[in-house]
C-alpha positions as a Markdown table, in Angstrom:
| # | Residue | x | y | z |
|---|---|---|---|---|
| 1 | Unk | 96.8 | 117.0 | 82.7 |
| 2 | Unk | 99.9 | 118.5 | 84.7 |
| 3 | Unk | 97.1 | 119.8 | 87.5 |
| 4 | Unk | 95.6 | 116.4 | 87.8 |
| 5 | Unk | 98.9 | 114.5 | 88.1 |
| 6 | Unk | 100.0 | 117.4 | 91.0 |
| 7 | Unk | 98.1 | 115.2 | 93.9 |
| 8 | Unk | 100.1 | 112.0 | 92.6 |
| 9 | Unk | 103.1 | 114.2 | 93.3 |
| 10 | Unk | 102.2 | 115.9 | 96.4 |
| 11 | Unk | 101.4 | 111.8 | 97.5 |
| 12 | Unk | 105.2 | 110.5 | 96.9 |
| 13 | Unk | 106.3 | 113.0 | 99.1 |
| 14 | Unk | 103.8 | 112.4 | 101.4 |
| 15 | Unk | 104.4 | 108.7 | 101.6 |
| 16 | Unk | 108.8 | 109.2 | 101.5 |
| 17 | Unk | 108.6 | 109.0 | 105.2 |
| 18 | Unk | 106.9 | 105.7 | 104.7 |
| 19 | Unk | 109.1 | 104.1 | 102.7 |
| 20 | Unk | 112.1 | 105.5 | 104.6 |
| 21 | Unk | 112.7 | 103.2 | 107.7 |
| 22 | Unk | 112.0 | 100.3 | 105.8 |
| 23 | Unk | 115.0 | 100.3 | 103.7 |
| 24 | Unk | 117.0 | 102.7 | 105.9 |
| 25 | Unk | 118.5 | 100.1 | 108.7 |
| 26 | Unk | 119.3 | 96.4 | 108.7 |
| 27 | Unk | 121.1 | 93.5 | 106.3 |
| 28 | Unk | 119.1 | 93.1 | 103.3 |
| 29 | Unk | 118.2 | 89.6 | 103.0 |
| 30 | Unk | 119.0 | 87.4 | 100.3 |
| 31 | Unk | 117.0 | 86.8 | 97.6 |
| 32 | Unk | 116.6 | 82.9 | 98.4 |
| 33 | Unk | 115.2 | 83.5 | 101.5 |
| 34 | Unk | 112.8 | 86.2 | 100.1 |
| 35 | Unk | 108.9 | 84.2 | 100.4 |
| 36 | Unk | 107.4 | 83.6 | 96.7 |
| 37 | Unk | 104.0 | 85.2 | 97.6 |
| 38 | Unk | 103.8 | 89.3 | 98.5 |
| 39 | Unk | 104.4 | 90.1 | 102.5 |
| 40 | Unk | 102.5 | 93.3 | 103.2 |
| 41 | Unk | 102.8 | 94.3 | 106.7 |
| 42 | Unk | 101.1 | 97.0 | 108.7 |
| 43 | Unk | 103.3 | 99.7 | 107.5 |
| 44 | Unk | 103.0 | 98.4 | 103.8 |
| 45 | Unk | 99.8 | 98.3 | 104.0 |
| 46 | Unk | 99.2 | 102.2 | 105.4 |
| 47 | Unk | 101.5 | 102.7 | 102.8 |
| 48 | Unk | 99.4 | 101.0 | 99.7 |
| 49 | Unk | 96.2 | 102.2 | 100.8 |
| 50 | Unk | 97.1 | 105.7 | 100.5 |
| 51 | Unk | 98.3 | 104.9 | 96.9 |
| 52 | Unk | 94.9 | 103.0 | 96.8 |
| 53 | Unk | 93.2 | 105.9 | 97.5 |
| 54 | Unk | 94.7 | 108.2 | 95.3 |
| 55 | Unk | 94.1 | 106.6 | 92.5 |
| 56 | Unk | 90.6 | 106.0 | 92.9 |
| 57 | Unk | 90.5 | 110.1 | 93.5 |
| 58 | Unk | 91.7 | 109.4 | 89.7 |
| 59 | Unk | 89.7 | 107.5 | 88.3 |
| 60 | Unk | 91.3 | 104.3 | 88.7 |
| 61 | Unk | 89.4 | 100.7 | 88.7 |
| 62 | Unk | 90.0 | 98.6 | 91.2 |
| 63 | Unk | 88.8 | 95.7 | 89.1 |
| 64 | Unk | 91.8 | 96.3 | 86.3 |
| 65 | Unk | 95.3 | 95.6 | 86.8 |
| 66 | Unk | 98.3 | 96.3 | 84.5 |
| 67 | Unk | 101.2 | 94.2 | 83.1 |
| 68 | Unk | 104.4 | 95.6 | 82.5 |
| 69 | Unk | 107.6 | 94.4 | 81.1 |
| 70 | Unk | 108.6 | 92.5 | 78.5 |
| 71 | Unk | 108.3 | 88.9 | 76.2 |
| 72 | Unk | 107.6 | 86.6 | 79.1 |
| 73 | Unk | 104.5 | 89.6 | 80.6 |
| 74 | Unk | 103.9 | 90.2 | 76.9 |
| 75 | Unk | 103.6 | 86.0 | 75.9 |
| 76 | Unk | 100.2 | 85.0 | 75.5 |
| 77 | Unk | 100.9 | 82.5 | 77.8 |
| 78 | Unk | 100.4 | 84.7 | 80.8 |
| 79 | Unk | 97.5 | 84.8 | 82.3 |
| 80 | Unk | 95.8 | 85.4 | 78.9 |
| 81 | Unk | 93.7 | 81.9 | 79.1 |
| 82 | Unk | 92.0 | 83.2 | 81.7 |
| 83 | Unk | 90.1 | 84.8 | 79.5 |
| 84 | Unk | 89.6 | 82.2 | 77.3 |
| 85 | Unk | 86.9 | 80.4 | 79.2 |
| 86 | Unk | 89.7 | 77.4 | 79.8 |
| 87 | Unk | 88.8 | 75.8 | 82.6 |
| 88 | Unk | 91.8 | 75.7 | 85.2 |
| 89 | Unk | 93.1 | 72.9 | 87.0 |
| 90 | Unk | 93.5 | 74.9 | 90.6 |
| 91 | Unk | 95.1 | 71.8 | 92.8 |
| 92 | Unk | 95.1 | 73.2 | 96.3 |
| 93 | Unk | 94.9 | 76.7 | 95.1 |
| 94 | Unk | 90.8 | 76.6 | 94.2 |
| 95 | Unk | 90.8 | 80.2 | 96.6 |
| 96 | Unk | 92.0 | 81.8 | 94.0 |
| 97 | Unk | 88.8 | 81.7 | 91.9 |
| 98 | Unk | 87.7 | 84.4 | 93.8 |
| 99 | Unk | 90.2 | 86.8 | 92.4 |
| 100 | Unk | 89.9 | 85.3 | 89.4 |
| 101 | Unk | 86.3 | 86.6 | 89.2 |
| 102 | Unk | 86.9 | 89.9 | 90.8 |
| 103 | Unk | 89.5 | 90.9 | 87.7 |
| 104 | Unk | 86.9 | 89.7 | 85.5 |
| 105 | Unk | 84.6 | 92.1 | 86.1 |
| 106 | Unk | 85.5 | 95.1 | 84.4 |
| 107 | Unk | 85.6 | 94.6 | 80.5 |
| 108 | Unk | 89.1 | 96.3 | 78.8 |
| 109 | Unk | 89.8 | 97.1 | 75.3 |
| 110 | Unk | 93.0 | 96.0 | 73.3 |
| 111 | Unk | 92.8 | 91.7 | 73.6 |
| 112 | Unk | 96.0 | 89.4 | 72.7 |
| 113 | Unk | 93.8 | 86.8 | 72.6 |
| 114 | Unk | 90.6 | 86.3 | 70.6 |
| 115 | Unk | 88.1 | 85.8 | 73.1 |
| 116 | Unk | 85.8 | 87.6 | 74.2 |
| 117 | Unk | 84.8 | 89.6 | 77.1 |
| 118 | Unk | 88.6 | 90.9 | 77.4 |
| 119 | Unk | 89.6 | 91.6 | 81.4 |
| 120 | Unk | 92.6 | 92.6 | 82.5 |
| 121 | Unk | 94.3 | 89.1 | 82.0 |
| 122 | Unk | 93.7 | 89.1 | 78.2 |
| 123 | Unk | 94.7 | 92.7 | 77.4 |
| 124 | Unk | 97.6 | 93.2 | 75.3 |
| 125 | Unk | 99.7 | 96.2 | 77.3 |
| 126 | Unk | 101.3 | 98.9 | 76.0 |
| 127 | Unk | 104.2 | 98.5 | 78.4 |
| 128 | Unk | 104.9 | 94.8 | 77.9 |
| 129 | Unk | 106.7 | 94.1 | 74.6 |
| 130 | Unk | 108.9 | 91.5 | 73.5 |
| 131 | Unk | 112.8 | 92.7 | 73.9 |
| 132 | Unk | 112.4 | 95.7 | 76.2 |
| 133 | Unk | 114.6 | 96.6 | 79.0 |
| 134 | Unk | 113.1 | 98.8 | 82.2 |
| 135 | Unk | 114.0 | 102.1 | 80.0 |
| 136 | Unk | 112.0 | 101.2 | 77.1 |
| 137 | Unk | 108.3 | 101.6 | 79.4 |
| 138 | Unk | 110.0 | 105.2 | 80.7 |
| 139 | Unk | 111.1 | 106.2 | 77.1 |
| 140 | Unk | 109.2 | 109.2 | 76.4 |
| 141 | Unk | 109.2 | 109.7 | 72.0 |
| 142 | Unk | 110.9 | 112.8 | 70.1 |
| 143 | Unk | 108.9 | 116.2 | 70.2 |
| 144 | Unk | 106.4 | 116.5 | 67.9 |
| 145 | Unk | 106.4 | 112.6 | 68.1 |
| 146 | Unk | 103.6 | 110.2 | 69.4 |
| 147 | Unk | 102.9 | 106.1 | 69.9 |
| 148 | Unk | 99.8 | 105.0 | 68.0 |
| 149 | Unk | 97.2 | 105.5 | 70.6 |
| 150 | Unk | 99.4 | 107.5 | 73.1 |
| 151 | Unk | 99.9 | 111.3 | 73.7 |
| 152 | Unk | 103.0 | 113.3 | 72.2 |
| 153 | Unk | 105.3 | 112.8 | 75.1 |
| 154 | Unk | 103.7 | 110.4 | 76.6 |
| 155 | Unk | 105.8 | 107.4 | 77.7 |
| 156 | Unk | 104.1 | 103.9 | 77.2 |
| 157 | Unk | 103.7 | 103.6 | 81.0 |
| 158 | Unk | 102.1 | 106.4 | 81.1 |
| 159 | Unk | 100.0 | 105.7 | 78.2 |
| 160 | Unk | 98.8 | 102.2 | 79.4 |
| 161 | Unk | 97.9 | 103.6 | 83.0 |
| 162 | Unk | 96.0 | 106.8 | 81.4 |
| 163 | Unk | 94.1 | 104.6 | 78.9 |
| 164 | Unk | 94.0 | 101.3 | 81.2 |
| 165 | Unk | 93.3 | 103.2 | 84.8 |
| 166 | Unk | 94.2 | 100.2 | 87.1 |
| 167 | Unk | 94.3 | 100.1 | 90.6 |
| 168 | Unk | 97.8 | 97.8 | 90.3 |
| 169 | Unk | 100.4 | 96.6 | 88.3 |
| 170 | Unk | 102.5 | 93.2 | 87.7 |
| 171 | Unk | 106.0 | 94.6 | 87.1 |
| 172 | Unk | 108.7 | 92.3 | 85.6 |
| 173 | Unk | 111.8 | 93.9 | 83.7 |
| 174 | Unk | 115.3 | 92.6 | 83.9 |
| 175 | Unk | 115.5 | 89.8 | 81.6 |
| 176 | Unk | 116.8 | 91.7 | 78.8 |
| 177 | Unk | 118.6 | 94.4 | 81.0 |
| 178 | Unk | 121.3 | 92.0 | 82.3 |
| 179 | Unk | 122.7 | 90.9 | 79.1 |
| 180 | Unk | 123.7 | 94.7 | 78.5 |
| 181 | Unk | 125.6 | 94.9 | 81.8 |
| 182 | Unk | 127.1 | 93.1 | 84.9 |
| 183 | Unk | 126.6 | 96.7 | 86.6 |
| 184 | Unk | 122.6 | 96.9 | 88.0 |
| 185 | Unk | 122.8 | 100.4 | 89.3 |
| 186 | Unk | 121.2 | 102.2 | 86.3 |
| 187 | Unk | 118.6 | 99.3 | 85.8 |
| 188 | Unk | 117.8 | 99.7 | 89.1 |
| 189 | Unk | 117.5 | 103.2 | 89.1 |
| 190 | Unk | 115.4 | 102.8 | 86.2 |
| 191 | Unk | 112.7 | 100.0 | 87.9 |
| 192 | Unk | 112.6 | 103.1 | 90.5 |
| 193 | Unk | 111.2 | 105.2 | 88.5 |
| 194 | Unk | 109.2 | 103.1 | 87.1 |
| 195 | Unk | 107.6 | 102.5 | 90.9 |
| 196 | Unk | 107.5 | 106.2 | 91.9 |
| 197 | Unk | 105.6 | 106.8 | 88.2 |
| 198 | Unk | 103.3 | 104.2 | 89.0 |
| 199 | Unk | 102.5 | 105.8 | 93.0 |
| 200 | Unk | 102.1 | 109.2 | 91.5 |
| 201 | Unk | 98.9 | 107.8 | 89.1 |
| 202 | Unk | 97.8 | 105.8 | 92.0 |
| 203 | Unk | 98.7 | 102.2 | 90.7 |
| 204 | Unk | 100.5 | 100.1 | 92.9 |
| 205 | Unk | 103.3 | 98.3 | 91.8 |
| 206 | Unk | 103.8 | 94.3 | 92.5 |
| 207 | Unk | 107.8 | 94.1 | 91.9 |
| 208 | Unk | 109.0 | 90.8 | 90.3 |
| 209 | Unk | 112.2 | 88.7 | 90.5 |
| 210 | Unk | 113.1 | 87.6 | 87.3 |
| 211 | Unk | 114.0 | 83.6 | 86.3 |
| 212 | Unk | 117.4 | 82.5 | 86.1 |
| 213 | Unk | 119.2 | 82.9 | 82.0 |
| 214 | Unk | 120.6 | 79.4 | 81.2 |
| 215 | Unk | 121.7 | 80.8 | 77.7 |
| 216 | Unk | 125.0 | 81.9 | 78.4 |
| 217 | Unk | 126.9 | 81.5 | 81.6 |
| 218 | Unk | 128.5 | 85.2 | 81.8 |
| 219 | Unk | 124.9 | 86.5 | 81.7 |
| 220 | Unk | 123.6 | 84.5 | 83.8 |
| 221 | Unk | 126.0 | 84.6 | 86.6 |
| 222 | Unk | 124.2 | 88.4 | 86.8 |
| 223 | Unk | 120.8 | 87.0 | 87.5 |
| 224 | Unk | 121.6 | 87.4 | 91.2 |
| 225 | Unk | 122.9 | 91.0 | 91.6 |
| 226 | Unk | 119.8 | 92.0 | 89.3 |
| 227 | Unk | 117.7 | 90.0 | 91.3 |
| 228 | Unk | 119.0 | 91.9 | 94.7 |
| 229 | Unk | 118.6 | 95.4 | 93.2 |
| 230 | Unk | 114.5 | 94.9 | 92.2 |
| 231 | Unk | 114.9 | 93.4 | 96.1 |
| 232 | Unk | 116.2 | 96.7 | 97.1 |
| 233 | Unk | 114.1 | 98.6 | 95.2 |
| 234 | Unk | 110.7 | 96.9 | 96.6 |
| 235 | Unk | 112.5 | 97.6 | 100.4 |
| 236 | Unk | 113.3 | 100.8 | 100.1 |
| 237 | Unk | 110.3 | 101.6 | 98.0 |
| 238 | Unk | 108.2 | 99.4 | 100.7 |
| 239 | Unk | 105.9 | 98.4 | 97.6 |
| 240 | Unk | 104.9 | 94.3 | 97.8 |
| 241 | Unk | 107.8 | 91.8 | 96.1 |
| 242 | Unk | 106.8 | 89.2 | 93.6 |
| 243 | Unk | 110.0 | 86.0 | 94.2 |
| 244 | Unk | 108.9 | 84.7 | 90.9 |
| 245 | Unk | 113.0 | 83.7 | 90.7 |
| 246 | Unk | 112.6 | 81.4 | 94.4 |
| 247 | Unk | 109.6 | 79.5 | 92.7 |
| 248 | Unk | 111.6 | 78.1 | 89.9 |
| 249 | Unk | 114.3 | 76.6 | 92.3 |
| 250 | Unk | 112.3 | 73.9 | 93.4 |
| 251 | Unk | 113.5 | 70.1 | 93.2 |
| 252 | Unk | 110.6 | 69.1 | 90.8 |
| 253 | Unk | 110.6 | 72.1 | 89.0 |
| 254 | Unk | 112.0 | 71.1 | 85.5 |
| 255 | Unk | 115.0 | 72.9 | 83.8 |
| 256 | Unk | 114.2 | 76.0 | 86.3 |
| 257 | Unk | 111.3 | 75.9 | 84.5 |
| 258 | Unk | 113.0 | 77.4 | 81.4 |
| 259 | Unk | 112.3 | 76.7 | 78.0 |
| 260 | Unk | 114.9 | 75.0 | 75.5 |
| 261 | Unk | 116.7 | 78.4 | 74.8 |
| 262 | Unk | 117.5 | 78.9 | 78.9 |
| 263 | Unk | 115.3 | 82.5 | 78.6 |
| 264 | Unk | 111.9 | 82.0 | 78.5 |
| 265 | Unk | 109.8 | 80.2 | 81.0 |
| 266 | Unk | 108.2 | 76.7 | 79.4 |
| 267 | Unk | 104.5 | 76.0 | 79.4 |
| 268 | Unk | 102.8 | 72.0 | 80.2 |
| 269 | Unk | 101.7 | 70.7 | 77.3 |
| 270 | Unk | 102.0 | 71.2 | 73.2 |
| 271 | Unk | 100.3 | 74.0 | 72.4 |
| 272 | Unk | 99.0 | 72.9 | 69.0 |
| 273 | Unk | 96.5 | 72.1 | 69.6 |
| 274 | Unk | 96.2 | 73.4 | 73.4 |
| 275 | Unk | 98.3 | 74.0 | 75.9 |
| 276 | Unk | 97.9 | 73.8 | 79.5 |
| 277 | Unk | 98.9 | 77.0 | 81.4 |
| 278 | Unk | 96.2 | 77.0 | 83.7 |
| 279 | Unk | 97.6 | 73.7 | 85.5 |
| 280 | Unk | 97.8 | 74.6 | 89.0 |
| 281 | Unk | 98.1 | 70.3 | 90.1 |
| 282 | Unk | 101.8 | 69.0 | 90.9 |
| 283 | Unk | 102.4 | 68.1 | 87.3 |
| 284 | Unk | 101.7 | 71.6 | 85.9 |
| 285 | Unk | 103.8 | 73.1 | 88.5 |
| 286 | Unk | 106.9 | 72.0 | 87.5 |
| 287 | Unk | 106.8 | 74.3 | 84.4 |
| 288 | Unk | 108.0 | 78.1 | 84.1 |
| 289 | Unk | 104.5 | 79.5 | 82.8 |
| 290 | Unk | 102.2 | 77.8 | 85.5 |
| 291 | Unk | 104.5 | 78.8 | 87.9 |
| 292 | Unk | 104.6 | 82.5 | 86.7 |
| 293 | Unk | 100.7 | 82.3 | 86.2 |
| 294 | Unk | 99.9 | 81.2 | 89.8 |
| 295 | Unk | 102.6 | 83.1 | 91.9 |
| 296 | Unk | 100.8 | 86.3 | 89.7 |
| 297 | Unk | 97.6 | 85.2 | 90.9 |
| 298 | Unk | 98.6 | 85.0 | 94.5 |
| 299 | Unk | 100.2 | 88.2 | 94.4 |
| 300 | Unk | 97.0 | 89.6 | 93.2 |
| 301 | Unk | 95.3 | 88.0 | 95.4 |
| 302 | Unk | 97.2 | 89.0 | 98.9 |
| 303 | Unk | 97.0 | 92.9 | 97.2 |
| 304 | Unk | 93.0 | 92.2 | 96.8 |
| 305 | Unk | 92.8 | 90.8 | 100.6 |
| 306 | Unk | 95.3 | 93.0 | 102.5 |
| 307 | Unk | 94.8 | 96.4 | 100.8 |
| 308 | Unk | 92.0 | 96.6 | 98.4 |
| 309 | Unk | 89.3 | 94.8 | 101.0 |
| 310 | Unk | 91.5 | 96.3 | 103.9 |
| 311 | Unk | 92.3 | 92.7 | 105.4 |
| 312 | Unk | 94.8 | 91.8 | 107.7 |
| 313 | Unk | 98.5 | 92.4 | 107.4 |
| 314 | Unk | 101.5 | 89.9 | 107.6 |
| 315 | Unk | 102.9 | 90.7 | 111.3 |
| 316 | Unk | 106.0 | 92.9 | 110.9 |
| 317 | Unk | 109.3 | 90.6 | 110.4 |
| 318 | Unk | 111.8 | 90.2 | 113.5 |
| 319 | Unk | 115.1 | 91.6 | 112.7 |
C-alpha cells in the first residue's frame, strides 16, 4: 500500500508550484462575490488534470464521485433521489441530464436509499456522517483498532476513496466546526489536509461554502470567517470552489433556505409521502436542499466538461 500511495506523493510536490502563485499575491475576495458554480481556469485546469491522471494510474473511476462531510452530505435528501428513478423537474437547467447519466453509469455498493442500481448519488459514504467536524474524516482509530469495513489505521477518508475509487469529491465540513470555535485556523488547516489527502489518491476535491447558522447568533456571526478560510484554502490549494453559502442569499430564497432549527437546509414539499428535492423550477429553488442539489450538479458538471472531457477553461480573472 505505502509504494502505491508514493506517486500520489511525489504528485503534491509536483503540482506545489501550481498551486503557489495562485494564492501567493493579491486581496482575497470576499466570499459574496465568490460565483456559486466552480471557475476552473487554464492553470486549474493543468492543475486537475494531472490529479486526473494520477488517479486513473490508480484505479480510479471517472464515472464515481465521493461525498464528504457531514448531516446535510449525509441526509438522504442530497442527491440520493437521483437514484430513485424520480423524475426531476430541471427548469432551465435540463443540461444537466447529461451528467446526470454519466454518474449513473458505474454501479456502487453501500446505498442510503432503497433503490436499486446504486451510483454514486445514492451511496451512503463513509466520510459523511451526521455531527462530524473536518477532523472526524482525518481521524485515523487506535492501534490494533479498525472501522467496520476499513483497514487498521485507516482514516474514513481513506477508507471511502480505497473502497469507492472516485475520480472527485463533494467536500462540505464546517457546519459543526464553528460552533466549537470563533478561531478557523485549525479547521482550516484541517479542510487542507483533507484536500492534499484527496490529490495524493488522485481525487479531486470540489470545496464547499457552508449555509449560514440561524440557531444561535454567537455562532453564526462565525459563518463568515469559516466561510473565508475554505475560500483560502480552495485559492491557495487552486482546487475548484463550490459557493453553496452565495446561493442561499437570494431575495426569493426562503429563510436562507434553512430549515425551522436555523441548521439544516429545508427540502419543497412534505416528505410523507414524497418530497420534492429534485425541483429545479423557480418554486423549488427557493429551498435549501434543491439549491444544494443543483449547485452540486453544476459543480459536477463544470469538473465533467473542463477537466474530465478536457473542455474549455474559464479565462483567467483580471486582478
Amino acid at each position: 500500500m505505502r509504494r502505491r500511495l508514493a506517486p500520489g506523493l511525489a504528485l503534491v510536490a509536483a503540482l506545489g508550484a501550481l498551486a503557489t502563485p495562485g494564492g501567493a499575491a493579491g486581496a482575497e475576495p470576499a466570499v459574496a462575490d465568490l460565483p456559486i458554480v466552480p471557475r476552473i481556469d487554464a492553470a486549474m485546469k493543468e492543475r486537475l488534470r494531472a490529479v486526473l491522471a494520477q488517479g486513473q494510474a490508480l484505479g480510479n473511476r471517472p464515472t464515481v464521485f465521493a461525498k464528504v462531510g457531514d448531516s446535510i452530505t449525509a441526509g438522504t435528501g442530497f442527491l440520493t433521489a437521483l437514484d430513485c428513478a424520480r423524475p426531476a423537474r430541471w427548469g432551465a437547467y435540463r443540461h444537466l441530464r447529461g451528467t446526470v447519466a454519466f454518474y449513473r453509469r458505474q454501479p456502487v455498493r453501500r446505498s442510503s436509499v432503497p433503490c436499486e442500481p446504486t451510483s454514486s448519488f445514492g451511496r451512503a459514504s463513509r466520510a459523511a456522517v451526521p455531527g462530524w467536524t473536518v477532523s472526524d474524516a482525518l481521524e485515523r482509530p487506535a492501534a490494533g483498532a479498525r472501522r467496520a469495513g476499513c483497514r487498521r489505521r485507516e482514516s474514513p477518508l481513506a477508507c471511502e476513496y480505497r473502497e469507492l475509487a472516485p475520480a472527485v469529491a463533494i467536500v462540505m465540513y464546517g457546519t459543526n466546526d464553528v460552533g466549537y470555535t470563533a478561531d478557523p485556523t485549525s479547521f482550516r488547516e484541517g479542510l487542507r489536509a483533507i484536500v492534499r489527502t484527496s490529490v495524493e489518491r488522485g481525487v479531486i476535491p470540489v470545496l464547499s461554502t457552508i449555509p449560514p447558522r440561524l440557531d444561535r447568533a454567537r455562532i453564526g456571526r462565525r459563518v463568515k470567517a469559516y466561510n473565508a478560510a475554505i475560500a483560502r484554502v480552495a485559492r491557495e490549494e487552486q482546487v475548484p470552489l463550490l459557493n453553496y453559502w452565495r446561493s442561499l442569499q437570494g431575495p426569493r430564497v426562503i429563510h436562507f433556505g434553512l430549515g425551522n432549527d436555523g441548521v439544516h437546509p429545508q427540502v419543497l414539499g412534505r416528505c410523507r409521502p414524497h418530497c420534492l428535492p429534485l425541483d429545479f423550477t423557480r418554486r423549488g429553488l427557493r429551498y435549501g436542499v434543491n439549491l444544494r442539489n443543483l449547485t452540486a450538479l453544476q459543480a459536477l458538471h463544470k469538473v465533467r466538461r473542463v477537466v474530465l472531457r478536457d473542455g474549455e477553461p474559464d479565462p483567467r480573472r483580471a486582478r
